[in-house]
Backbone bond lengths (Angstrom), bond angles and torsions (degrees), N, CA, C in turn:
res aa  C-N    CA-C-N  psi(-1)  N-CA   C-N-CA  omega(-1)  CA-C   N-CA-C  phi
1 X - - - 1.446 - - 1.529 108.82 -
2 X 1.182 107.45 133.12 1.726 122.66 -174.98 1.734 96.44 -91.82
3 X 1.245 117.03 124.96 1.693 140.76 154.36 1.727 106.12 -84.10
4 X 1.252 87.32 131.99 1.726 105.22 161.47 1.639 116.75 -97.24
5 X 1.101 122.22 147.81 1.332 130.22 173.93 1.451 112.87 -42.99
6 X 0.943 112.35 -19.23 1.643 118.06 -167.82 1.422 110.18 -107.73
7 X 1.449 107.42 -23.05 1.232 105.90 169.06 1.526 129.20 -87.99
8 X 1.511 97.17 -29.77 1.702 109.03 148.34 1.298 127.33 -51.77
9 X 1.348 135.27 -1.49 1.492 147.17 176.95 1.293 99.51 -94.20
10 X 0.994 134.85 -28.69 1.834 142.37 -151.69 1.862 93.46 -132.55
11 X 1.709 92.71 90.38 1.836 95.89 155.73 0.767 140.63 -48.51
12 X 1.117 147.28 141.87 1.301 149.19 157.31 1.648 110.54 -55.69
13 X 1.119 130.86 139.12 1.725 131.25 166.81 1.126 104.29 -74.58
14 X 1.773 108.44 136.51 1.244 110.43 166.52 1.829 123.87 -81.23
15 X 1.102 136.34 152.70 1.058 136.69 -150.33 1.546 104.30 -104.83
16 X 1.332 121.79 90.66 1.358 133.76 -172.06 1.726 102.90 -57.03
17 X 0.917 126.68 -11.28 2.003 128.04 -160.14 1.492 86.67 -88.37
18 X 1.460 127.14 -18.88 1.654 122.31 -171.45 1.541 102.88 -88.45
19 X 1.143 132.38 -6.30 1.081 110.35 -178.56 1.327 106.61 -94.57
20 X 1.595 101.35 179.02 1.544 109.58 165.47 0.989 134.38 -121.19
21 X 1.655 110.60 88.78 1.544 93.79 156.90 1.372 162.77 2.19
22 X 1.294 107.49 -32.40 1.408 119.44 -152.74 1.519 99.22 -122.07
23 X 1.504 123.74 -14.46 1.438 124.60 -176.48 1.659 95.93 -74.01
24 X 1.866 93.77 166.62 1.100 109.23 -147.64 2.406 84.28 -115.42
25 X 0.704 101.27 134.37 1.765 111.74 177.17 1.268 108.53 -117.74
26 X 1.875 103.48 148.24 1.472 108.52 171.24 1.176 119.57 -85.42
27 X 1.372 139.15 149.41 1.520 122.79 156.23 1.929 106.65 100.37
28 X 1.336 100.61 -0.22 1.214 81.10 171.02 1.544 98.02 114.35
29 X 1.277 120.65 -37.00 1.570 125.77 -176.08 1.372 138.54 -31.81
30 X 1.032 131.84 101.55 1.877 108.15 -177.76 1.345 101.03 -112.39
31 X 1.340 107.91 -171.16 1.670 117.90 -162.22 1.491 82.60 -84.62
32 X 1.043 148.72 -29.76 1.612 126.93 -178.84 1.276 129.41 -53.60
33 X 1.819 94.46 -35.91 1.373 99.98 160.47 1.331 132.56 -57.50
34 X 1.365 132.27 -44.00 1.157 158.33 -118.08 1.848 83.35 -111.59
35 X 1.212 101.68 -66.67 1.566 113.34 172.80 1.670 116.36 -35.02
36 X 1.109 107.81 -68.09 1.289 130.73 170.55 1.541 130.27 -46.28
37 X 1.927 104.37 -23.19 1.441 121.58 -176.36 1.550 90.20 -87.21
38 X 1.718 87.20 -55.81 2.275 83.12 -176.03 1.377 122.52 -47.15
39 X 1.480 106.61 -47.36 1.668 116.65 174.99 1.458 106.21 -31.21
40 X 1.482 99.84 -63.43 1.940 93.00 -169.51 1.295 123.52 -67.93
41 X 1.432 99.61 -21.47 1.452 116.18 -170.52 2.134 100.57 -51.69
42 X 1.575 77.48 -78.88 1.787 90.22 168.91 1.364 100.46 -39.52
43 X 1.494 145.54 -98.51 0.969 136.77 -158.83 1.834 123.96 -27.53
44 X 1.296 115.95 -53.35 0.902 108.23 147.42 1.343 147.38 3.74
45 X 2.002 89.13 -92.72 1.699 114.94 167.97 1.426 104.72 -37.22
46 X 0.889 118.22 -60.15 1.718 130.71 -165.85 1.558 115.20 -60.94
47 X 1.195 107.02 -19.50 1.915 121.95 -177.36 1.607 86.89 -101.13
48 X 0.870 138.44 -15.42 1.389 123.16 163.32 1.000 113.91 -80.19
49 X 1.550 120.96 -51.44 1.320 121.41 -139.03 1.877 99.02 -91.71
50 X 1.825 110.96 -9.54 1.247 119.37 144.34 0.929 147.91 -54.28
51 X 1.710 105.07 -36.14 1.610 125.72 -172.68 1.983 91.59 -84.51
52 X 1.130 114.52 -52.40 1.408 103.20 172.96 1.458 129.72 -37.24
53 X 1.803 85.22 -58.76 1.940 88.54 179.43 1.191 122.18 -52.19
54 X 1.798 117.58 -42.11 0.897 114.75 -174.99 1.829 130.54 -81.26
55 X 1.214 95.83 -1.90 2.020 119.80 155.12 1.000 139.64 -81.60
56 X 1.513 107.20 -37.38 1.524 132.23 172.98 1.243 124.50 -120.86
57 X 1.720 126.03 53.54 1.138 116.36 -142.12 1.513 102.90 -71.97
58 X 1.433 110.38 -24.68 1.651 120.36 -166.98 1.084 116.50 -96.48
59 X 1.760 118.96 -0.58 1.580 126.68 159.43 1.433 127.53 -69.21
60 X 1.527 117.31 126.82 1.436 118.39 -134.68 1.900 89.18 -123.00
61 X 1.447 116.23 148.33 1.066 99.03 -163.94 1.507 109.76 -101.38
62 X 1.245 136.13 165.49 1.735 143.09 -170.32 1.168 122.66 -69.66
């Protein structure tokens, strides 16, 4: 499947039903955290991959 630049600006959601509940973390950790790290993570990606488009609109990717 071929992505457009524009569609690379717009994440995909991550799918909370994959995690597990039930695993066991060091340090105190729960899956909320974990959830919550990916959330920004993606969000992130996506504030880049905005700030690009919107700099390079005609830069094409490899």
């Amino acid at each position: 499947m071929t992505y457009t630049e524009e569609q690379a600006c717009t994440a995909l959601p991550i799918n909370e039903n994959n995690f597990n509940n039930f695993c066991i973390m060091p340090y105190g950790l729960l899956v909320a955290h974990i959830k919550a790290a990916m959330l920004d993570f993606v969000d992130f990606l996506s504030f880049i991959n905005t700030q690009l488009h919107d700099k390079h609109p005609d830069l094409k990717r490899c």
